[in-house]
PDB file of N, CA, C and O in Angstrom:
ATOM      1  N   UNK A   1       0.842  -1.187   0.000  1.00  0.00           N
ATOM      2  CA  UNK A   1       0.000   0.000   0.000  1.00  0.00           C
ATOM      3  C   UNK A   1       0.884   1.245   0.000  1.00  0.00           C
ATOM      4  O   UNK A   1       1.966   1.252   0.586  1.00  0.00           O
ATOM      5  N   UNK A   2       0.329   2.473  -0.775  1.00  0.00           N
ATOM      6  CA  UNK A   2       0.969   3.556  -0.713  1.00  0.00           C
ATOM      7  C   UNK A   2       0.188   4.761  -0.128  1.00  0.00           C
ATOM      8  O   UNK A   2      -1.037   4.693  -0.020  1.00  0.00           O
ATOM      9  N   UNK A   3       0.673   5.533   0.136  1.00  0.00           N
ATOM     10  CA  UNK A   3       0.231   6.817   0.846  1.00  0.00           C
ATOM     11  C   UNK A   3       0.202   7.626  -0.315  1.00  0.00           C
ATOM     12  O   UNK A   3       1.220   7.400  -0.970  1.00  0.00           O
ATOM     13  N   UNK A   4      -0.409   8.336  -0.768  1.00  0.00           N
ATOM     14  CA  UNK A   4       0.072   9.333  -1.734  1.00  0.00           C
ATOM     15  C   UNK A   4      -1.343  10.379  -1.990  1.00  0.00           C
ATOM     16  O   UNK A   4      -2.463   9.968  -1.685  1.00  0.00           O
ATOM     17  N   UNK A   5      -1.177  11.455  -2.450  1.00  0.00           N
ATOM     18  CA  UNK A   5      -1.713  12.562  -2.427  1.00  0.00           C
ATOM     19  C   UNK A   5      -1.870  13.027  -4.445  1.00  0.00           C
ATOM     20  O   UNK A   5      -0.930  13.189  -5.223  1.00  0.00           O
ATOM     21  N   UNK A   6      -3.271  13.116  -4.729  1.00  0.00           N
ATOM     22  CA  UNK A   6      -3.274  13.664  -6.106  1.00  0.00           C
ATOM     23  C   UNK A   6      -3.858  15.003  -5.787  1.00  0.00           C
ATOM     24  O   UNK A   6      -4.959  15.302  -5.327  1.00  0.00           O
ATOM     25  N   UNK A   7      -2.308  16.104  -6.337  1.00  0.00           N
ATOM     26  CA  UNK A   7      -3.076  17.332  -6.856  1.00  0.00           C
ATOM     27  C   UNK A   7      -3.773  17.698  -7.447  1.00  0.00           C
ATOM     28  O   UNK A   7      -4.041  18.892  -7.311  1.00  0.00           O
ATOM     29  N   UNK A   8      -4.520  16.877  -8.498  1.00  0.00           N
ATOM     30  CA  UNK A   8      -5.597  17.231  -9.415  1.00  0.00           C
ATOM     31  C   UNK A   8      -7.125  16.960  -8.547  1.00  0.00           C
ATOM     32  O   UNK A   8      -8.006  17.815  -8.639  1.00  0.00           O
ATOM     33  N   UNK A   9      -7.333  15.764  -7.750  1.00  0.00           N
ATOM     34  CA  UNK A   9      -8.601  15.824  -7.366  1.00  0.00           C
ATOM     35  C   UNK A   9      -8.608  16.610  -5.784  1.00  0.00           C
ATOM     36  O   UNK A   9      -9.554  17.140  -5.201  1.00  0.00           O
ATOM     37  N   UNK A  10      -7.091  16.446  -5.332  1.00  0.00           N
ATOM     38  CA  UNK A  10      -6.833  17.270  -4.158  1.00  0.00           C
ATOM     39  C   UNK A  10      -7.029  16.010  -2.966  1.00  0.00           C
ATOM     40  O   UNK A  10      -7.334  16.381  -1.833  1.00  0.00           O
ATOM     41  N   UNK A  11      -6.887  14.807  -3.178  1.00  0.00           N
ATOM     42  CA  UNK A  11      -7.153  13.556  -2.512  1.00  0.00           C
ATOM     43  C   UNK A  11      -5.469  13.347  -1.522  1.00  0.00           C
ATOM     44  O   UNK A  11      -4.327  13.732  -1.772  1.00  0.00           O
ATOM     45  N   UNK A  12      -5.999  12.647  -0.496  1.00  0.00           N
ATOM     46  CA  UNK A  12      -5.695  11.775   0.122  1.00  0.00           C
ATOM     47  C   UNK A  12      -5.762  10.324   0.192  1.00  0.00           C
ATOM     48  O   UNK A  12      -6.553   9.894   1.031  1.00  0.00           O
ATOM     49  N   UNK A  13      -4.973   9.281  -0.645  1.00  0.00           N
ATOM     50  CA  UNK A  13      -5.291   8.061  -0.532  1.00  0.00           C
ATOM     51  C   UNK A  13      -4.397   7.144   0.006  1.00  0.00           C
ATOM     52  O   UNK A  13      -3.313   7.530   0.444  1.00  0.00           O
ATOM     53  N   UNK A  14      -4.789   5.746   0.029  1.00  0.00           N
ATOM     54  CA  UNK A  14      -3.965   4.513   0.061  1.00  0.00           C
ATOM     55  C   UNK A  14      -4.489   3.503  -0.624  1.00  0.00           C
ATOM     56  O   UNK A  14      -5.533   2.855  -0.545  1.00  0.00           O
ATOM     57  N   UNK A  15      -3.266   3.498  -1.527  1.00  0.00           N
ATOM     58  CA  UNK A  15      -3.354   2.913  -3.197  1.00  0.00           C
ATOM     59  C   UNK A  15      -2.461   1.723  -2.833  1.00  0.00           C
ATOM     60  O   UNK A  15      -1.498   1.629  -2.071  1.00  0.00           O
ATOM     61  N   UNK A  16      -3.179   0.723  -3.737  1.00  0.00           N
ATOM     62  CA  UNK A  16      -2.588  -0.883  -3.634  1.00  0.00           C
ATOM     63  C   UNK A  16      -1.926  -1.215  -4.791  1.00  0.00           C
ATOM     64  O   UNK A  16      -1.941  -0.519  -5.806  1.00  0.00           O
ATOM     65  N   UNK A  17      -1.178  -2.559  -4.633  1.00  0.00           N
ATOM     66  CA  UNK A  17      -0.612  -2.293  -5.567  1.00  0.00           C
ATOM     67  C   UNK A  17      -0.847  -2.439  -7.145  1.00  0.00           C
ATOM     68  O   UNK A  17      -0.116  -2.512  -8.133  1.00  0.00           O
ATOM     69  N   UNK A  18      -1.989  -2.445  -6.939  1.00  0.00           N
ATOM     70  CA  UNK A  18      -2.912  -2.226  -8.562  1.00  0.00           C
ATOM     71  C   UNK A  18      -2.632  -1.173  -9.338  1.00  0.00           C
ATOM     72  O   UNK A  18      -2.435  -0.997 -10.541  1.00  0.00           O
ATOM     73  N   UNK A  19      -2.662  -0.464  -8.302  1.00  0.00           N
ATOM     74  CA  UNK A  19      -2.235   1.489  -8.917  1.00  0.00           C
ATOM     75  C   UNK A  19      -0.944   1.640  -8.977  1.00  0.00           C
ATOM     76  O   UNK A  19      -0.472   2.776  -9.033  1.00  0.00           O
ATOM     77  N   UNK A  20      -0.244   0.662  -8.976  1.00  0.00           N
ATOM     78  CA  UNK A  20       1.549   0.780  -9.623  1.00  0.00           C
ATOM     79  C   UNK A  20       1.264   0.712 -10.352  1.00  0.00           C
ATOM     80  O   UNK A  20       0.260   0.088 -10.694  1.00  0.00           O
ATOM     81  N   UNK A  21       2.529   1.769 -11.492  1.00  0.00           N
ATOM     82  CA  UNK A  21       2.037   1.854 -13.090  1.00  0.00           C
ATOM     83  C   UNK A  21       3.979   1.513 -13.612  1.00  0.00           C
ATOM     84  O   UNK A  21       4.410   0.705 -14.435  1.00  0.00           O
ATOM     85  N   UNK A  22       4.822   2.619 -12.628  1.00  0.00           N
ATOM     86  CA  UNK A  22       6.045   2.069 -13.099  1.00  0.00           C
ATOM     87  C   UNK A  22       6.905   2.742 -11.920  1.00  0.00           C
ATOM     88  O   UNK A  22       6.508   3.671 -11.216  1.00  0.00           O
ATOM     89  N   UNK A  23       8.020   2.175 -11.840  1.00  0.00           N
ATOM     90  CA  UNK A  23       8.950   2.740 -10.504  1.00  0.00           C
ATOM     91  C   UNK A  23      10.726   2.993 -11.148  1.00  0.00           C
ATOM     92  O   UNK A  23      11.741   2.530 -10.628  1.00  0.00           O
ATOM     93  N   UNK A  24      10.651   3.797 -12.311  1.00  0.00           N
ATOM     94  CA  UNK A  24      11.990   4.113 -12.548  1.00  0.00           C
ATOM     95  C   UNK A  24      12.966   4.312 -11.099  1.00  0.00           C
ATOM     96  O   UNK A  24      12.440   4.383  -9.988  1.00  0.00           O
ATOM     97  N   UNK A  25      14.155   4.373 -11.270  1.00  0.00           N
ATOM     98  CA  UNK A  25      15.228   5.069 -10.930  1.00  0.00           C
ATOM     99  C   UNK A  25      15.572   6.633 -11.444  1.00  0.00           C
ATOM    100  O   UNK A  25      15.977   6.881 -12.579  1.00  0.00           O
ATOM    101  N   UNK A  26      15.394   7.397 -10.654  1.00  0.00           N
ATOM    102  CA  UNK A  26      15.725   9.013 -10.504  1.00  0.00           C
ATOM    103  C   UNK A  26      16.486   9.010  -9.713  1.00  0.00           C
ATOM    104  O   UNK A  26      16.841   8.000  -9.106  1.00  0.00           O
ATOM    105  N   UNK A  27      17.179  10.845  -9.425  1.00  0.00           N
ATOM    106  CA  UNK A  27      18.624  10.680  -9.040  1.00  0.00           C
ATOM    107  C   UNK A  27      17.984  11.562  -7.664  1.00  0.00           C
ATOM    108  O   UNK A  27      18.453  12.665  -7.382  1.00  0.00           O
ATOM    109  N   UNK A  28      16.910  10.963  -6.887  1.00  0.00           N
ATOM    110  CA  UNK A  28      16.133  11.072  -5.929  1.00  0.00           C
ATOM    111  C   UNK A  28      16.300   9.760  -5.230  1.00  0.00           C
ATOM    112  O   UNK A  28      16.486   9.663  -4.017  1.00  0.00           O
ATOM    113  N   UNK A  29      16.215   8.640  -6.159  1.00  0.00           N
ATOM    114  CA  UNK A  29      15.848   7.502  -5.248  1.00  0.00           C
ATOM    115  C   UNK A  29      14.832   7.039  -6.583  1.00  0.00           C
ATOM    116  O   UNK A  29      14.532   7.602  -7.636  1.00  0.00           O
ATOM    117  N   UNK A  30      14.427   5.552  -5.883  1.00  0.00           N
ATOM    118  CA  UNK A  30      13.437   5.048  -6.719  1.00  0.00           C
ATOM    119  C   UNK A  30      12.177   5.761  -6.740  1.00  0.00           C
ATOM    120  O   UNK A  30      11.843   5.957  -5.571  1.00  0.00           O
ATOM    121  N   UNK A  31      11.225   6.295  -7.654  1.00  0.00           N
ATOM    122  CA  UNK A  31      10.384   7.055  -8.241  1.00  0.00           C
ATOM    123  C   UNK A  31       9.061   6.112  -8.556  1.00  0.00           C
ATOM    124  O   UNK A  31       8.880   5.771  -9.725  1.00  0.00           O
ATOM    125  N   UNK A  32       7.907   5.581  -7.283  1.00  0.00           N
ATOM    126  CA  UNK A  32       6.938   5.135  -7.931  1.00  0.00           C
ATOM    127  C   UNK A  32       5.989   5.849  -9.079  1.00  0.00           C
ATOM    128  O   UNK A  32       5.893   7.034  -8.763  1.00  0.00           O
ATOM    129  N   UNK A  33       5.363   5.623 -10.107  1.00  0.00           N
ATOM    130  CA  UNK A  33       4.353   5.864 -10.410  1.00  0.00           C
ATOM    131  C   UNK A  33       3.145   5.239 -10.045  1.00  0.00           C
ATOM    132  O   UNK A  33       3.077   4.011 -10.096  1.00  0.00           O
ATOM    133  N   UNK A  34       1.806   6.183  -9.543  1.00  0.00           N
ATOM    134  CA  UNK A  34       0.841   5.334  -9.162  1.00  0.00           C
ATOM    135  C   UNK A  34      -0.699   5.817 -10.278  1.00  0.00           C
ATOM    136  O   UNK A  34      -0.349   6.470 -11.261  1.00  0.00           O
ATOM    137  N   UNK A  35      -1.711   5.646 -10.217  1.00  0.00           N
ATOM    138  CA  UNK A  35      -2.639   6.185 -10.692  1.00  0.00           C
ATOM    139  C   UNK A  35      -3.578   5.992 -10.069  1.00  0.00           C
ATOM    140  O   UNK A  35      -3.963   4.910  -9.627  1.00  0.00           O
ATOM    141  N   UNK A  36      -4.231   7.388  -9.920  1.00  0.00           N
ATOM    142  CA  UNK A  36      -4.774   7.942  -8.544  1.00  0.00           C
ATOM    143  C   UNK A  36      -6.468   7.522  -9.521  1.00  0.00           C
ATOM    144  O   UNK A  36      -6.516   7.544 -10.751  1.00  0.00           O
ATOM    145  N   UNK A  37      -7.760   7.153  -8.567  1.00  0.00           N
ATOM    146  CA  UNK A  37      -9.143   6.669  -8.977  1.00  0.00           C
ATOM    147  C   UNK A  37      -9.150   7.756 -10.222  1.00  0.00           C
ATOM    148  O   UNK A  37      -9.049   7.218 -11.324  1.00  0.00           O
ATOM    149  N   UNK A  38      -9.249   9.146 -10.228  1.00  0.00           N
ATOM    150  CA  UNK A  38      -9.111  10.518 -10.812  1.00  0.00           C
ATOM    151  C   UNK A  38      -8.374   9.885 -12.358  1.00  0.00           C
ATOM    152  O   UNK A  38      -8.802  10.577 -13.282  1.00  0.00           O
ATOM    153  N   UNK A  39      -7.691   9.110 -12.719  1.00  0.00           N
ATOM    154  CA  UNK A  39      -7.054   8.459 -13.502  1.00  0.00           C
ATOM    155  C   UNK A  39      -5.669   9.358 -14.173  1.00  0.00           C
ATOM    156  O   UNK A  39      -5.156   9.195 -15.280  1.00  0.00           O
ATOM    157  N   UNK A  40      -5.299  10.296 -13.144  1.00  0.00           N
ATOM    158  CA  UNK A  40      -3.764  10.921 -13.244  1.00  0.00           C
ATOM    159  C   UNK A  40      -3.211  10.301 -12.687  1.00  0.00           C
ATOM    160  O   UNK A  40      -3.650   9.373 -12.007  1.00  0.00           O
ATOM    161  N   UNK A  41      -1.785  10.714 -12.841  1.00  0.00           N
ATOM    162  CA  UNK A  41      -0.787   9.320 -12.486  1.00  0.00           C
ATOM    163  C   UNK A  41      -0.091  10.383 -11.561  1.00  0.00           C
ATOM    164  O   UNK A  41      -0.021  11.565 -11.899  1.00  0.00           O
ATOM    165  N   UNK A  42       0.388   9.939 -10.455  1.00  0.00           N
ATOM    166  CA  UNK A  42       0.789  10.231  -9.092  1.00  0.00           C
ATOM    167  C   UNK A  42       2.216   9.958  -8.759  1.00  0.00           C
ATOM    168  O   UNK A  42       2.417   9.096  -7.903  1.00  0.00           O
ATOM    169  N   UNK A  43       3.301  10.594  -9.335  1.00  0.00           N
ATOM    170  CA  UNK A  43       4.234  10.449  -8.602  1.00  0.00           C
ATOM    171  C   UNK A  43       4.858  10.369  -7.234  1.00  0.00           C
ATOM    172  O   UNK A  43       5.000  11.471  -6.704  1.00  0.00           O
ATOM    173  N   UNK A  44       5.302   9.239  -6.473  1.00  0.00           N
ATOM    174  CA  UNK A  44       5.441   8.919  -5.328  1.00  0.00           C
ATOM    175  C   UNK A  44       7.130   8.772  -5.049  1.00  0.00           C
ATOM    176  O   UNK A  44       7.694   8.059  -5.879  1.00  0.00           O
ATOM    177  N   UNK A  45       7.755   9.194  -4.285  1.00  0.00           N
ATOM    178  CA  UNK A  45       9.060   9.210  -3.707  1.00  0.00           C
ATOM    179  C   UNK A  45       8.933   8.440  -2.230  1.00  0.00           C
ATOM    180  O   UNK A  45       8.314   8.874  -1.258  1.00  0.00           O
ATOM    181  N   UNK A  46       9.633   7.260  -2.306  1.00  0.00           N
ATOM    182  CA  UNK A  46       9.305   6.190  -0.469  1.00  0.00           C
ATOM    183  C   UNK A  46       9.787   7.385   0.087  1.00  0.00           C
ATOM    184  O   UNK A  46      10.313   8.301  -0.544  1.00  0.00           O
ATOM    185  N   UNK A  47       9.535   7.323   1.599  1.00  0.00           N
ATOM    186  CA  UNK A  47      10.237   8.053   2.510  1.00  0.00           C
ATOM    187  C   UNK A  47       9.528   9.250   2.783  1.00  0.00           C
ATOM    188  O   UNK A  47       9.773   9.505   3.962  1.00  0.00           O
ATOM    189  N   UNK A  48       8.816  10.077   2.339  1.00  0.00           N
ATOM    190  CA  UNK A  48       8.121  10.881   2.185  1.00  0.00           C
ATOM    191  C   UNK A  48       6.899  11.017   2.984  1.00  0.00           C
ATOM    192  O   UNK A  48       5.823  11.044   2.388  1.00  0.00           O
ATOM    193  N   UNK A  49       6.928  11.088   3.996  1.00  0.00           N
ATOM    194  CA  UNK A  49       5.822  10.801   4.977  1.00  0.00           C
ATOM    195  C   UNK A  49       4.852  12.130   5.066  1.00  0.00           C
ATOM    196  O   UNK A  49       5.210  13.231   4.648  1.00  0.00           O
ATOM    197  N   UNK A  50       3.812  11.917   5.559  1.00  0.00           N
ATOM    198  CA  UNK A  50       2.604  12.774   5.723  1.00  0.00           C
ATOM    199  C   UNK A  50       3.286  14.768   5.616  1.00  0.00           C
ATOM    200  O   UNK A  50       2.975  15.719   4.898  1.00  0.00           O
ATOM    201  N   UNK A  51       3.867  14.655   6.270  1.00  0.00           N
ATOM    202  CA  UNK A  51       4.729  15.865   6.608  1.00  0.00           C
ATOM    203  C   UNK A  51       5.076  16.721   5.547  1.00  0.00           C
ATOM    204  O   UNK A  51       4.886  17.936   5.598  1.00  0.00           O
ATOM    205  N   UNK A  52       5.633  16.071   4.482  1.00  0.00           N
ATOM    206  CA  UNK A  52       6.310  16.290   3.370  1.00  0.00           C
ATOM    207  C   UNK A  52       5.187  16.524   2.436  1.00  0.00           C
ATOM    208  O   UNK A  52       5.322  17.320   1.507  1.00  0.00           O
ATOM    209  N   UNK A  53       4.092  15.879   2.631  1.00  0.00           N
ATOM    210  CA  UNK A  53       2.784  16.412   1.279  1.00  0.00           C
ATOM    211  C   UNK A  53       2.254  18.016   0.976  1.00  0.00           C
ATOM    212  O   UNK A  53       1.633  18.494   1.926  1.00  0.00           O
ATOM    213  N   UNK A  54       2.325  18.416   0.443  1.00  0.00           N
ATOM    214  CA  UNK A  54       1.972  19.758  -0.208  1.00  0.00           C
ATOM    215  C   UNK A  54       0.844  20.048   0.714  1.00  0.00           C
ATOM    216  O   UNK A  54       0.092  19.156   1.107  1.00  0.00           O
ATOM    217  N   UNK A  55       0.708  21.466   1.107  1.00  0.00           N
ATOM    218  CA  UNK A  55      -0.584  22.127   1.950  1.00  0.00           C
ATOM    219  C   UNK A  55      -1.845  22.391   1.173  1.00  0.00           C
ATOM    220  O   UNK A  55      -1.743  23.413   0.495  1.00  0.00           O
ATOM    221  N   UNK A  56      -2.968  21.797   1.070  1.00  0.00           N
ATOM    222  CA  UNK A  56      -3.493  22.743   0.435  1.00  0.00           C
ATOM    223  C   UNK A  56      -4.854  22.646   0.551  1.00  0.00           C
ATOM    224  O   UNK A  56      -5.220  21.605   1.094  1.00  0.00           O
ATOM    225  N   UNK A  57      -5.814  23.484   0.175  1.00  0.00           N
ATOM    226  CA  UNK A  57      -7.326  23.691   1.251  1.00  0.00           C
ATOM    227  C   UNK A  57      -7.867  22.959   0.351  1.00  0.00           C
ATOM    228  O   UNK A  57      -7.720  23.005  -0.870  1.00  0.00           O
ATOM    229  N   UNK A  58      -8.602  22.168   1.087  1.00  0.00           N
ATOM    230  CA  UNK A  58      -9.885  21.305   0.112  1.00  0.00           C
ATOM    231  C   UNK A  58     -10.625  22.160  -0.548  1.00  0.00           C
ATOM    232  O   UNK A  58     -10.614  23.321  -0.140  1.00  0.00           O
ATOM    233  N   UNK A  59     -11.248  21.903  -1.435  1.00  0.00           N
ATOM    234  CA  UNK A  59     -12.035  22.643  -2.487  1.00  0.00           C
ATOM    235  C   UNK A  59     -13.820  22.454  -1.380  1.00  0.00           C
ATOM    236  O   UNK A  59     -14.186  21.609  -0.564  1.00  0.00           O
ATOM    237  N   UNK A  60     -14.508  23.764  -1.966  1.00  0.00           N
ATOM    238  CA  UNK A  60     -15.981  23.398  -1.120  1.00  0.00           C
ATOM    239  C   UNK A  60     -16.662  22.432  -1.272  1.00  0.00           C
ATOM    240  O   UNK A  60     -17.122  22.256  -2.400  1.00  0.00           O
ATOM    241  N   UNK A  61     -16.938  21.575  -0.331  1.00  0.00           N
ATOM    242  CA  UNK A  61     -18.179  20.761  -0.717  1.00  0.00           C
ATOM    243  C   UNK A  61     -17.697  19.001  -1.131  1.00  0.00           C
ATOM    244  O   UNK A  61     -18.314  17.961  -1.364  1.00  0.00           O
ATOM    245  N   UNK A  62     -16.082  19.467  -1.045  1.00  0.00           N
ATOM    246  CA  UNK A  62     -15.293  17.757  -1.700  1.00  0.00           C
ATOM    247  C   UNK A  62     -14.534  17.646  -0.152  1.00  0.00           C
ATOM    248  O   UNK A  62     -13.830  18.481   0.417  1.00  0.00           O
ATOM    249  N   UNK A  63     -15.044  16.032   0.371  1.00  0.00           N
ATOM    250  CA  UNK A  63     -14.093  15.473   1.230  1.00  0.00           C
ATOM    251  C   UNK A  63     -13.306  15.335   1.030  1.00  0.00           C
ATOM    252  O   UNK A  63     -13.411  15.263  -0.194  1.00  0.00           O
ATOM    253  N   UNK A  64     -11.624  15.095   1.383  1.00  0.00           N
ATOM    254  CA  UNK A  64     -10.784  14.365   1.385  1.00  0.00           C
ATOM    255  C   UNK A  64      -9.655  13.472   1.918  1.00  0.00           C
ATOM    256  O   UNK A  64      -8.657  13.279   2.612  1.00  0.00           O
ATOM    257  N   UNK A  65     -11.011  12.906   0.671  1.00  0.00           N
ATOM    258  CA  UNK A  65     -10.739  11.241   0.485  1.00  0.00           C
ATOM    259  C   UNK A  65      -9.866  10.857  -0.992  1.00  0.00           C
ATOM    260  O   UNK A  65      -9.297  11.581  -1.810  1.00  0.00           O
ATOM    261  N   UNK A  66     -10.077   9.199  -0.892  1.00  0.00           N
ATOM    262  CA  UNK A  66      -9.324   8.500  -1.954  1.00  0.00           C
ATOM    263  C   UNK A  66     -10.635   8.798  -3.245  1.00  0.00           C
ATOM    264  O   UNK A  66     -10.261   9.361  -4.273  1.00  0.00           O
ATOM    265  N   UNK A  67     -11.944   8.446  -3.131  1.00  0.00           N
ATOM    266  CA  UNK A  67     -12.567   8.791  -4.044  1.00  0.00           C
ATOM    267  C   UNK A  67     -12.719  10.516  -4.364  1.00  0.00           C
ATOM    268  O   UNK A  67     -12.833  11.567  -3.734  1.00  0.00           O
ATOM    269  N   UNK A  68     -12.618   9.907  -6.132  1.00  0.00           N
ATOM    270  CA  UNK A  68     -12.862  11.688  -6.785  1.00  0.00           C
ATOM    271  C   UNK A  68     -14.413  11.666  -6.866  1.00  0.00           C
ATOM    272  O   UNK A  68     -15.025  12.660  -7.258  1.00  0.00           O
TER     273      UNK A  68
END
């Protein structure tokens, strides 16, 4: 399972490993790709814990959650 955050629907999820799409090597570290329900693809860096996710205000009226 992954933790990961899509800026496009503004979600919070935990994605299995269904939603692996590809995990190159970058000069970061290994680089998951995931694809978020929203069907954008979600770049994920391990290590990266809650802390590290981008701030940003939910939109009105949308929970967030894993569903868009």
């Amino acid at each position: 399972m992954f933790d990961a955050y899509c800026p496009t629907c503004r979600a919070v999820g935990l994605y299995g490993m269904s939603r692996l799409r590809a995990h190159p090597h970058s000069p970061l570290g290994i680089e998951h790709t995931l694809v978020c329900q929203c069907g954008v693809s979600v770049p994920v860096l391990p290590g990266w814990g809650p802390g590290a996710r981008p701030v940003v205000r939910p939109l009105p009226g949308r929970a967030r959650t894993a569903s868009c």
